[in-house]
C-alpha positions as CSV (number, residue, x, y, z in Angstrom):
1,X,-25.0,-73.3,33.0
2,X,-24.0,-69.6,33.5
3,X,-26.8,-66.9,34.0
4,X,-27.9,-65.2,31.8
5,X,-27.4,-61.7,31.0
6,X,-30.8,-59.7,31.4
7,X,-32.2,-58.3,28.2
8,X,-33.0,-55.1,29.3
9,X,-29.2,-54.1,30.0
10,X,-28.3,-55.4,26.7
11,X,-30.3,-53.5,25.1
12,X,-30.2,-50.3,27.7
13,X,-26.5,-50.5,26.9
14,X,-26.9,-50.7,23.4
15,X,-29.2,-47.7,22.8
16,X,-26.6,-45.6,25.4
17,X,-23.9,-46.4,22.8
18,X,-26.0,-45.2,20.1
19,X,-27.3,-41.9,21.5
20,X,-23.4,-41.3,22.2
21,X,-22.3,-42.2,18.7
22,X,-25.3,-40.0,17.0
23,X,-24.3,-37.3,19.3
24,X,-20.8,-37.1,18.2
25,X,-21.9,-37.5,14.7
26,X,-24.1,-34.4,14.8
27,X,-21.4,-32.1,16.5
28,X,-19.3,-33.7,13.6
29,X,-21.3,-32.4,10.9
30,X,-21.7,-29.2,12.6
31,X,-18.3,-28.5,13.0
32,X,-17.4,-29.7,9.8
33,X,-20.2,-27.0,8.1
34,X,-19.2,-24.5,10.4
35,X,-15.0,-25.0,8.6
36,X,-16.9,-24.7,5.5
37,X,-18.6,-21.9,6.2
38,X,-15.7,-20.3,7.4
39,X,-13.4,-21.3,4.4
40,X,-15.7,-20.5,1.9
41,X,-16.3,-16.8,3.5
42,X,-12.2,-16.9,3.9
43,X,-12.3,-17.4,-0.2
44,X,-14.5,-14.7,-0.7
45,X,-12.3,-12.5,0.9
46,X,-9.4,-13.3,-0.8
47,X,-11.4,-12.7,-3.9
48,X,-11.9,-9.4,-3.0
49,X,-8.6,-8.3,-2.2
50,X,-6.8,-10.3,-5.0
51,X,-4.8,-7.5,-7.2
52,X,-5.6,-8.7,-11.0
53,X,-5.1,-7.3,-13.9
54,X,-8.5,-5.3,-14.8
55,X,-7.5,-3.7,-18.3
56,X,-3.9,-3.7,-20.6
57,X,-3.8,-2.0,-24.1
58,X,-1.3,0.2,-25.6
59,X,1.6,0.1,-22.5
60,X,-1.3,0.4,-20.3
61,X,-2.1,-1.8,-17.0
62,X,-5.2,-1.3,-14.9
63,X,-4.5,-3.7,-12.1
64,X,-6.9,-3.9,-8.3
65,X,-9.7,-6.1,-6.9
66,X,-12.1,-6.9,-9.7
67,X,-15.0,-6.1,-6.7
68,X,-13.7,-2.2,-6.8
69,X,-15.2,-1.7,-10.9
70,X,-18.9,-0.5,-10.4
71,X,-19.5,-1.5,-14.4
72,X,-17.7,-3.3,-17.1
73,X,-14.0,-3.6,-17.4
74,X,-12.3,-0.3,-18.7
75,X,-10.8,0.4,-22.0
76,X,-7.5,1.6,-21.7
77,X,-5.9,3.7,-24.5
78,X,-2.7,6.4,-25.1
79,X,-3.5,9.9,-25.0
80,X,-0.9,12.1,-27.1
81,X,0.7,15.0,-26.0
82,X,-1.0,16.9,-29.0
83,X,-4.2,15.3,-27.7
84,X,-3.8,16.5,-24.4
85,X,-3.0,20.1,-25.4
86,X,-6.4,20.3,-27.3
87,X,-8.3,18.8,-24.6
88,X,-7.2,21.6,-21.7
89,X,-4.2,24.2,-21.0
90,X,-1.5,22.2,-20.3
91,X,0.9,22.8,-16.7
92,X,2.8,25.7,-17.1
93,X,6.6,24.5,-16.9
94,X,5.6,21.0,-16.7
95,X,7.6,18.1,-19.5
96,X,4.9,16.3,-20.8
97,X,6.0,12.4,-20.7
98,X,2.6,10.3,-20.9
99,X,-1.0,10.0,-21.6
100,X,-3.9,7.6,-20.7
101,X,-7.2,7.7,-21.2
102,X,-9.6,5.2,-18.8
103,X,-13.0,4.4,-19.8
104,X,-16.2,4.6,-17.5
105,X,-18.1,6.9,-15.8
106,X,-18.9,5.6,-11.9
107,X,-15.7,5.8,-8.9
108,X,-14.1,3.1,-7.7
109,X,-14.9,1.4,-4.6
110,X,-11.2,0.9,-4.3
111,X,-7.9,2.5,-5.2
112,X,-6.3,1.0,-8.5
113,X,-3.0,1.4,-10.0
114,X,-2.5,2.2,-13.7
115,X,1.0,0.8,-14.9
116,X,2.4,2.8,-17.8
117,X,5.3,2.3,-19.7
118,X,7.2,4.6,-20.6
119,X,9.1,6.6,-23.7
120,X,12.1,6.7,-21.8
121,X,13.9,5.3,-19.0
122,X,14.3,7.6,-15.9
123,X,15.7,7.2,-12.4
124,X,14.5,4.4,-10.3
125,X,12.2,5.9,-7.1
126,X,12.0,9.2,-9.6
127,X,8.2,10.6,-8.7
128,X,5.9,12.4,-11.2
129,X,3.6,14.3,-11.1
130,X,0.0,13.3,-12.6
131,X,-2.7,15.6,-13.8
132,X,-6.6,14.7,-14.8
133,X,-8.6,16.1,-17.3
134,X,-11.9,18.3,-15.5
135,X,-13.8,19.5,-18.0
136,X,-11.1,22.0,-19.8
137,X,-8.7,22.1,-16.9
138,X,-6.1,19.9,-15.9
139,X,-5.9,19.4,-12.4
140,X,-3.3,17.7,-10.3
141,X,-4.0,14.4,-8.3
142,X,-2.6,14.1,-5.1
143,X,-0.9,10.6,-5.2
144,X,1.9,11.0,-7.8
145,X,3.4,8.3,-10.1
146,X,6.8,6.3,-9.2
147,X,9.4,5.1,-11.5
148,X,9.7,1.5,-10.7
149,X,13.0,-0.6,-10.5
150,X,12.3,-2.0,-13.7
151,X,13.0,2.2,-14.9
152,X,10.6,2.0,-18.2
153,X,7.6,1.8,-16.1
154,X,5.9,3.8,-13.6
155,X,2.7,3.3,-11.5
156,X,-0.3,5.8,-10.4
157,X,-2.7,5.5,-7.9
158,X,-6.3,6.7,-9.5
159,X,-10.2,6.3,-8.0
160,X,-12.1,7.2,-10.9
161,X,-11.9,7.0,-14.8
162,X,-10.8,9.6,-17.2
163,X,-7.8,11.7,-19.1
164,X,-4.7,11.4,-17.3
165,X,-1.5,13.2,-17.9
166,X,1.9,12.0,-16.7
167,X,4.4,14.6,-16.0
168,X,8.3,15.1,-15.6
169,X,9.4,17.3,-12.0
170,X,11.5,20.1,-12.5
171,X,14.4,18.9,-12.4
172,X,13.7,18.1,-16.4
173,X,13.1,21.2,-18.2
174,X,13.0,22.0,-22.3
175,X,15.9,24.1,-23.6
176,X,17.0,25.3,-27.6
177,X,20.5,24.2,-28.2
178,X,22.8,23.6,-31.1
179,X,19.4,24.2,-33.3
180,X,17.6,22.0,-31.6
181,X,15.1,21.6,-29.3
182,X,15.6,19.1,-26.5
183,X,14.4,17.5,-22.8
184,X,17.6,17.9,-20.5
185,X,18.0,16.6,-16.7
186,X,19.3,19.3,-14.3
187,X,19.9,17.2,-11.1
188,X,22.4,15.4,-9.7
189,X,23.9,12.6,-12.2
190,X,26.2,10.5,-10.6
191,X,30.0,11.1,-11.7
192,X,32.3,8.3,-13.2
193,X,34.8,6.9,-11.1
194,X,37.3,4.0,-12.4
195,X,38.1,1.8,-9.1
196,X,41.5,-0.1,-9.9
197,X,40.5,-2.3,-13.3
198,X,42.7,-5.0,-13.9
199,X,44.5,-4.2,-16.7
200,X,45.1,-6.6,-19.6
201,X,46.9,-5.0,-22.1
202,X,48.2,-1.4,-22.5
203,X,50.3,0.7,-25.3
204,X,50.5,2.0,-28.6
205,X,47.7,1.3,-31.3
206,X,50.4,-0.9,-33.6
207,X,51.9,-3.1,-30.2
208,X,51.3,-6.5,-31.2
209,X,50.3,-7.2,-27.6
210,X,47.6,-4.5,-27.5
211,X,46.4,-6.0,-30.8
212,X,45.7,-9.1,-29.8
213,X,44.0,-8.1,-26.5
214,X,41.8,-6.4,-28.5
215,X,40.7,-9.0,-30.7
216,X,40.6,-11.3,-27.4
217,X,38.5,-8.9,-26.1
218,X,36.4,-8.9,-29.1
219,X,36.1,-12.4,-29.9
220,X,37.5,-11.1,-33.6
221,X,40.5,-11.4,-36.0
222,X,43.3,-8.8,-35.7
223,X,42.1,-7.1,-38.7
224,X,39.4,-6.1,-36.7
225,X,41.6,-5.2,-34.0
226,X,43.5,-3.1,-36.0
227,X,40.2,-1.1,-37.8
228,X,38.8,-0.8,-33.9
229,X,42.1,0.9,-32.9
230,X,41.9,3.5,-35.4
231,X,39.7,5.3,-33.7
232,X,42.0,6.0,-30.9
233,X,44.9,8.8,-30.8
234,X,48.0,7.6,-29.4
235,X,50.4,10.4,-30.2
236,X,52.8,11.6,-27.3
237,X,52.2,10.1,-24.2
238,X,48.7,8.9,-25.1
239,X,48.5,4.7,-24.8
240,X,45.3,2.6,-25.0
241,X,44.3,0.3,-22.0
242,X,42.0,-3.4,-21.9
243,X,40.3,-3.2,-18.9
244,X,38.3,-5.4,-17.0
245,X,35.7,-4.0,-14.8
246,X,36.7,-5.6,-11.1
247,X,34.2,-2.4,-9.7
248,X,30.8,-1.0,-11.3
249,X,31.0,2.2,-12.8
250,X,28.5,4.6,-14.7
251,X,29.0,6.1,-18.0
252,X,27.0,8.2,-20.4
253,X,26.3,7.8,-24.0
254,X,25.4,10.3,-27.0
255,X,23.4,9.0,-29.6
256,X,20.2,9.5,-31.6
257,X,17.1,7.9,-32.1
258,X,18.5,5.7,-34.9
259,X,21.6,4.5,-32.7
260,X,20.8,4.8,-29.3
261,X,21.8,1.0,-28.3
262,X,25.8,1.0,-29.0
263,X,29.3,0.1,-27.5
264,X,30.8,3.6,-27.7
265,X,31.0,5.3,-24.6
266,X,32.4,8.4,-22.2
267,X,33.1,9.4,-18.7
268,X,30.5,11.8,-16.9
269,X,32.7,14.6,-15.1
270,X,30.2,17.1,-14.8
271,X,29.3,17.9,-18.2
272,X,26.8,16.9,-20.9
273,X,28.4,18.4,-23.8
274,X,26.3,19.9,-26.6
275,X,25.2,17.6,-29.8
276,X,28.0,19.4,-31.7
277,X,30.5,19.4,-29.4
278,X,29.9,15.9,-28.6
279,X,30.7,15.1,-32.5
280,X,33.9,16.9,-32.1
281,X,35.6,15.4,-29.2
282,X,34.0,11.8,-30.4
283,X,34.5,11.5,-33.5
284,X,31.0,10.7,-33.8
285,X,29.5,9.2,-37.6
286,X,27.2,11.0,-39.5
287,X,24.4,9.1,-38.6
288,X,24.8,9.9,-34.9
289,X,23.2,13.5,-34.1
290,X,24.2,13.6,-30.4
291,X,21.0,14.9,-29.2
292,X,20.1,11.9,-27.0
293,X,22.5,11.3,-23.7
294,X,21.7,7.7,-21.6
295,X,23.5,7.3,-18.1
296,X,24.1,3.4,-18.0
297,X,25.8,1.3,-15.4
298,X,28.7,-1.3,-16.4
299,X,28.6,-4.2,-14.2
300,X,31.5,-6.0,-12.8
301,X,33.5,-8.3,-15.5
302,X,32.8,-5.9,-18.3
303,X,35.8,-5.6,-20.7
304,X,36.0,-2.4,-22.0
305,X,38.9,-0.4,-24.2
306,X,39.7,3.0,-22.5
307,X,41.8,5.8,-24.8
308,X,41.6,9.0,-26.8
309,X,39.4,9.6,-29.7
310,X,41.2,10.2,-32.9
311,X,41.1,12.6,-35.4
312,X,38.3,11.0,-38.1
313,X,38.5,13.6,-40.4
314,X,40.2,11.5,-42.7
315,X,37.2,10.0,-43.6
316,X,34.8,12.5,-44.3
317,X,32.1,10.3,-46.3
318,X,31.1,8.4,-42.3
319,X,32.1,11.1,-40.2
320,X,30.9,14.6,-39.6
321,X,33.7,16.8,-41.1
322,X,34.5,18.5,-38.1
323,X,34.6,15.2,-35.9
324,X,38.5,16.2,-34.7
325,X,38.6,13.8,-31.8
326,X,39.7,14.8,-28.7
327,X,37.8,13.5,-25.8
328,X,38.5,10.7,-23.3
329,X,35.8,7.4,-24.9
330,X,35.7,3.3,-24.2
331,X,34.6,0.9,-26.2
332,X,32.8,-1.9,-24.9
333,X,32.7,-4.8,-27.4
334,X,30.5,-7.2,-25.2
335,X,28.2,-5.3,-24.4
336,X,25.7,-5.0,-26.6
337,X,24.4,-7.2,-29.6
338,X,24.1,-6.4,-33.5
339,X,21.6,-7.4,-35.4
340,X,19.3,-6.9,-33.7
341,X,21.0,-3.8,-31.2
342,X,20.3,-5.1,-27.1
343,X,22.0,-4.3,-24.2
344,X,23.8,-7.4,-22.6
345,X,21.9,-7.2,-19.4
346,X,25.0,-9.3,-17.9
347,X,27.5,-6.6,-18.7
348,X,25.4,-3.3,-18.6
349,X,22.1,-1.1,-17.5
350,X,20.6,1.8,-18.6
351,X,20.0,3.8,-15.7
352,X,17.9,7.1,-17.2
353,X,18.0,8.9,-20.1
354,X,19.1,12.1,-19.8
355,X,18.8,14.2,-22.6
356,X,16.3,13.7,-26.0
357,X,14.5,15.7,-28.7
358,X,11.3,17.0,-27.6
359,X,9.5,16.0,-30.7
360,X,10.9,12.3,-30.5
361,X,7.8,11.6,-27.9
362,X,5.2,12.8,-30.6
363,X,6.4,10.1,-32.4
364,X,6.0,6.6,-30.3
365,X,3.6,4.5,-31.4
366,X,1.9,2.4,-28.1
């Protein structure tokens, strides 16, 4: 019969094995506490730095670490351009454009951006300046706000609570003209340039041809056609084009606050032309004061028809009585909706405002 096998390296062997395995089972659990430890101190950083929204009311956005409030989430609320008057002397030469007020009383332990949106839309990258309340002076803040891509909104850096006043630069600057009183932009706007359209249809406002480009243009009937055309002088020389867009290309447009999303356009050749002379040379209805000017872009594939305005004294009960025409216009049929009056974000883009009523601010309701 074989020998057998001592007991005492069985069981030497045996308790080797098992003062390896506990071994590896302890550095196991260590490690394994020590990647918990780790992750869960990971997470709380995170937490720390993880932007959130803090506070939103009335086209306001408090966003930043939630660790950086020293007390209770803010209240955020608009502050009036007639509020901020009463509350301290207001810049000298500065265009009031916004107002917020931020609750609390204790610093931040971080910097937070307040998102506003604003009245109008300005420049993309456009910077202004931002003033806060201390005690009955307005004082300005080093950090000023920036006019996103998205050109209704602007952000601010800010460390503390309190009155805050949002500012145009001076490039925008309050003038009196035609009777009114109005916020024009004195920089540099961008001129139009028309880069080889592909033309599909040009002539005379009764051509057949041109009719029916126009109602194709239009998605309408030619009795449509024929009422759009009327607004364009074709005497002489003078022919209407179709265009298609094959390049972008800016132009402006005059309006008022009760028509400021339309079809009717001009080309920008260095002048903005006063609300009155703007209802001369286009013809302009009664219901469209030419106080407000909007720079927009037209995209690429935009179908747009290019003439001379007419003469729309004939019909004195829609048009101003002095609306003699004149003045180079396009008429985009595409791109905007009616009801309700939107830009077709496929065809077009506002790019800034560039001329309004002062008062018109006073008026918005966040």
């Amino acid at each position: 019969m074989p020998a057998a096998v001592p007991e005492t390296t069985t069981t030497g062997g045996s308790s080797a094995r098992d003062a390896w395995l506990a071994c590896i089972t302890r550095l196991s659990v260590v490690v394994l506490l020590a990647f918990v430890a780790l992750a869960a101190l990971t997470a709380r950083a995170d937490a720390s730095g993880q932007i959130t929204v803090l506070a939103a009311d009335d086209g306001l956005q408090l966003l930043g670490p939630l660790q950086a409030l020293p007390e209770a989430a803010p209240e955020l609320d608009d502050l009036s351009r007639v509020a901020a008057r009463r509350l301290g002397r207001m810049p000298a030469g500065r265009v009031f454009l916004r107002g917020a007020v931020v609750s609390g009383r204790e610093k931040y332990a971080a910097r937070l951006t307040l998102v506003m949106s604003l009245p109008k839309a300005l420049f993309a990258g456009t910077r202004l300046t931002v003033y806060r309340l201390n005690g009955r002076v307005w004082r300005r803040i080093a950090r000023p706000a920036v006019v996103g891509l998205r050109n209704t909104t602007a952000a601010a850096t800010i460390t503390r609570p309190g009155r805050y006043a949002v500012f145009l630069g001076p490039m925008w600057r309050t003038i009196r003209q035609d009777g009114y009183r109005l916020v024009r932009f004195f920089g540099r706007i961008p001129w139009t340039v028309l880069r080889k359209p592909a033309v599909l249809a040009s002539g005379k406002t009764g051509d057949p041809a041109l009719i029916a480009a126009v109602a194709r243009a239009g998605g309408r009937d030619e009795e449509w056609a024929r009422s759009t055309l009327r607004s364009y002088d074709t005497s002489g020389d003078r022919t209407v084009r179709v265009i298609r867009l094959r390049r972008p290309m800016v132009l402006v447009r005059d309006s008022s606050d009760t028509s400021s999303v339309g079809r009717w356009f001009s080309p920008y050749r260095g002048t903005l032309y006063t609300p009155i002379r703007a209802r001369i040379l286009f013809g302009l209805p009664r219901d469209n004061l030419a106080t407000s000017v909007t720079l927009h872009r037209l995209k690429r594939g935009a179908v747009l028809i290019q003439g001379t305005c007419a003469d729309m004294t004939w019909d004195p009960v829609h048009y101003w009585p002095y609306a003699t025409g004149g003045g180079r216009q396009l008429f985009g049929p595409k791109v905007s909706t009616y009801p309700p009056p939107v830009y077709d974000g496929r065809f077009i883009e506002t790019v800034s405002d560039l001329r309004w009523e002062a008062s018109e601010l006073d008026a918005v309701v966040w």
